[in-house]
C-alpha positions as CSV (number, residue, x, y, z in Angstrom):
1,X,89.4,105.3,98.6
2,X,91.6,107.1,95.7
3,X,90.3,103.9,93.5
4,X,86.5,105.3,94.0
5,X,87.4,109.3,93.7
6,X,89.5,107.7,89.8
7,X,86.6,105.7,88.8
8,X,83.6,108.1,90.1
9,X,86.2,110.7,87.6
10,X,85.6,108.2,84.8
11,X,81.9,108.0,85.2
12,X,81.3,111.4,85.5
13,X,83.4,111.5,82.3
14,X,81.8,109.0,80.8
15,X,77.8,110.4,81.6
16,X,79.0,113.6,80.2
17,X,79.8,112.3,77.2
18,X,76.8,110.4,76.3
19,X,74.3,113.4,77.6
20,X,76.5,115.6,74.8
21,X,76.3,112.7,72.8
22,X,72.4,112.5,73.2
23,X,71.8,116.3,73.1
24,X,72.7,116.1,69.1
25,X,70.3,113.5,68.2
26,X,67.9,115.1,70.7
27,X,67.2,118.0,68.2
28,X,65.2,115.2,66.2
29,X,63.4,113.8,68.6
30,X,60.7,116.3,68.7
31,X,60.0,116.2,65.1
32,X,57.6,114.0,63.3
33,X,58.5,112.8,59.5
34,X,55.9,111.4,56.7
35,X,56.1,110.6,53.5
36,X,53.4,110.7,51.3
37,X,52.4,108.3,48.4
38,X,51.8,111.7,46.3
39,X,55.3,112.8,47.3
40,X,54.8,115.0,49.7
41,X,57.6,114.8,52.4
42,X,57.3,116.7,55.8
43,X,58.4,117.1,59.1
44,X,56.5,118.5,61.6
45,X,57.1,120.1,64.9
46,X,54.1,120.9,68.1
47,X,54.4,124.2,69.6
48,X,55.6,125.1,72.6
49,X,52.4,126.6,73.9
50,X,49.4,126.0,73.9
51,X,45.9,127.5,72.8
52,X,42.9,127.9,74.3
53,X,39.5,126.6,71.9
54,X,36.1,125.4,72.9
55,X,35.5,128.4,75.5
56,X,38.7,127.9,77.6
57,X,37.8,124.2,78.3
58,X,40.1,122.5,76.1
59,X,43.7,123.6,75.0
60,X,46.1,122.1,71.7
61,X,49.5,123.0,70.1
62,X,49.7,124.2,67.1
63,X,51.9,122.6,64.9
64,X,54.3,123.9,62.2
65,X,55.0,121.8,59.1
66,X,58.3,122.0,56.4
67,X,57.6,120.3,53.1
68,X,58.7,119.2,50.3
69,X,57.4,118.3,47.1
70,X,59.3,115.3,44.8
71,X,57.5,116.3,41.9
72,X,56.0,119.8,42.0
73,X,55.7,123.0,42.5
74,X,56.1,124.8,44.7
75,X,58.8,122.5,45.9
76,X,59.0,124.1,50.0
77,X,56.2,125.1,52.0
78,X,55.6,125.7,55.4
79,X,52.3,125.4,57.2
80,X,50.9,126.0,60.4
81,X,48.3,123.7,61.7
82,X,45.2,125.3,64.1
83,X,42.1,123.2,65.5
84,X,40.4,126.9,65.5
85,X,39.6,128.6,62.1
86,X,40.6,131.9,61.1
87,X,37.9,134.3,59.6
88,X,40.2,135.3,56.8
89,X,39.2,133.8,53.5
90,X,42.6,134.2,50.9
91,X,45.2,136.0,52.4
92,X,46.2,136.4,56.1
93,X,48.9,138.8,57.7
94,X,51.7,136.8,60.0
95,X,54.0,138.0,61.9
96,X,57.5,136.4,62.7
97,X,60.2,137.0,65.1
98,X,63.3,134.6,65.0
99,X,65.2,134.1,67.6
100,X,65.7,137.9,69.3
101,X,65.6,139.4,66.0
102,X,62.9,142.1,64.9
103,X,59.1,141.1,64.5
104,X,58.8,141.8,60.6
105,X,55.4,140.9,58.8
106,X,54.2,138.3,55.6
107,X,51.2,137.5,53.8
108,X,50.5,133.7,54.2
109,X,47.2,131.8,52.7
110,X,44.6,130.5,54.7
111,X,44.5,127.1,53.9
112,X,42.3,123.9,54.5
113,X,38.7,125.9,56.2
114,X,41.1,128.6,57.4
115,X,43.0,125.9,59.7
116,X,46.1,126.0,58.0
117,X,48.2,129.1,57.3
118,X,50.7,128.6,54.6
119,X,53.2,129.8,53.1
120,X,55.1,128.7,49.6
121,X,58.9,129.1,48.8
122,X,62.7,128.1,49.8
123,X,63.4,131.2,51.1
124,X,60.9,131.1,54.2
125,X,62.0,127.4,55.2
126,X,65.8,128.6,54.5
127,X,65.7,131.7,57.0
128,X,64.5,128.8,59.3
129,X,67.5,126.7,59.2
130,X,69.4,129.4,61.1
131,X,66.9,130.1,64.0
132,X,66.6,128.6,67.2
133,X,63.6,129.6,67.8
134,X,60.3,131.1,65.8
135,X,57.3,133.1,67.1
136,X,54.3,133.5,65.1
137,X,51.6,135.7,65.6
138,X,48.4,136.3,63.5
139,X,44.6,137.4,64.5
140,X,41.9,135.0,64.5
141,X,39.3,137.7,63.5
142,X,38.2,141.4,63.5
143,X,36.8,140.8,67.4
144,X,38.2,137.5,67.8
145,X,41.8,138.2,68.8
146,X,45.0,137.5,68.3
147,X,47.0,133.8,68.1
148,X,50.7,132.9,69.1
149,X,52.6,129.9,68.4
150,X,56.2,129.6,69.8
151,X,58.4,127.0,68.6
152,X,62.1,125.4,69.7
153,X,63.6,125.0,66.2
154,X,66.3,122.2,67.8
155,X,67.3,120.2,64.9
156,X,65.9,122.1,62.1
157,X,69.2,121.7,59.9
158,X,68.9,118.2,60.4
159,X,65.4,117.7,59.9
160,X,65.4,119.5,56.4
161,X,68.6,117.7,55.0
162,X,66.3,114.7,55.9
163,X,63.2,115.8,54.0
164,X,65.8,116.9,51.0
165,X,67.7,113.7,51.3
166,X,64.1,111.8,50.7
167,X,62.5,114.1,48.4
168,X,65.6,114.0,46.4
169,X,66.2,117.8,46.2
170,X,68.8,120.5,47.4
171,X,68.2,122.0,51.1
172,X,67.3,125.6,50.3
């Protein structure tokens, strides 16, 4: 009997070890990495929410990209993908809350037919790096309301030392 209660010790041990083991690399496991021929290096992460499109009949993520260019500029950028256009043409306010932190406001362009909102620097994918989590929040339209995307940054750090690493370049 004392030979099971030692060995069930040992596997208990042993299952503790490779769930902390599998919770570093886990971090990665939700992103998505891509390198493209014109040098563009991203990682890309789906939303933890959904959002509702196609009058409440169909629902999608939203999905936020960090980039890198190899040869360009602006070397960082991060995007967020929609499959519903905003009615803003240029310029679009966002509003961010990391972590429990304070919701504090940005001006990000409206991108691809106003289904990506982006946004150009370092500094936005460096405050990043240090979050666990990121809210965004923006409106859609004048009387169209207002969109959320919540995101589980788990494995951030890593993922941008990867997207460095390949587009030869300093993390921010």
């Amino acid at each position: 009997m004392r030979l099971f209660v030692e060995m069930g010790g040992v596997v208990a041990a042993a299952l503790v070890l490779a769930s902390l083991c599998g919770t570093a690399e886990a971090g990665l496991d939700n992103w998505r990495f891509d390198t493209g021929s014109d040098g563009l290096v991203t990682a890309s992460l789906y939303a933890s929410n959904k959002l509702i499109t196609g009058g409440g009949a169909l629902s999608y993520s939203p999905i936020l990209t960090i980039a890198c260019r190899a040869n360009g500029e602006p070397r960082w950028s991060e995007w967020l993908q929609l499959n519903d256009a905003v009615s803003a043409s240029r310029k679009i306010t966002m509003s961010i809350t990391l972590d429990d932190g304070g919701k504090f406001d940005e001006s990000w362009s409206v991108g691809t037919r106003g289904r990506q909102l982006v946004r150009d620097g370092a500094d936005g994918v460096k405050r990043l790096v240090s979050a666990n989590r990121l809210l965004l929040s923006w409106r859609f339209g004048l009387l169209a309301g207002r969109g959320e995307a919540d995101f589980d940054l788990a494995g951030l750090g890593e993922a941008v030392d990867q997207i460095a690493g390949t587009c030869n370049t300093d993390p921010p």
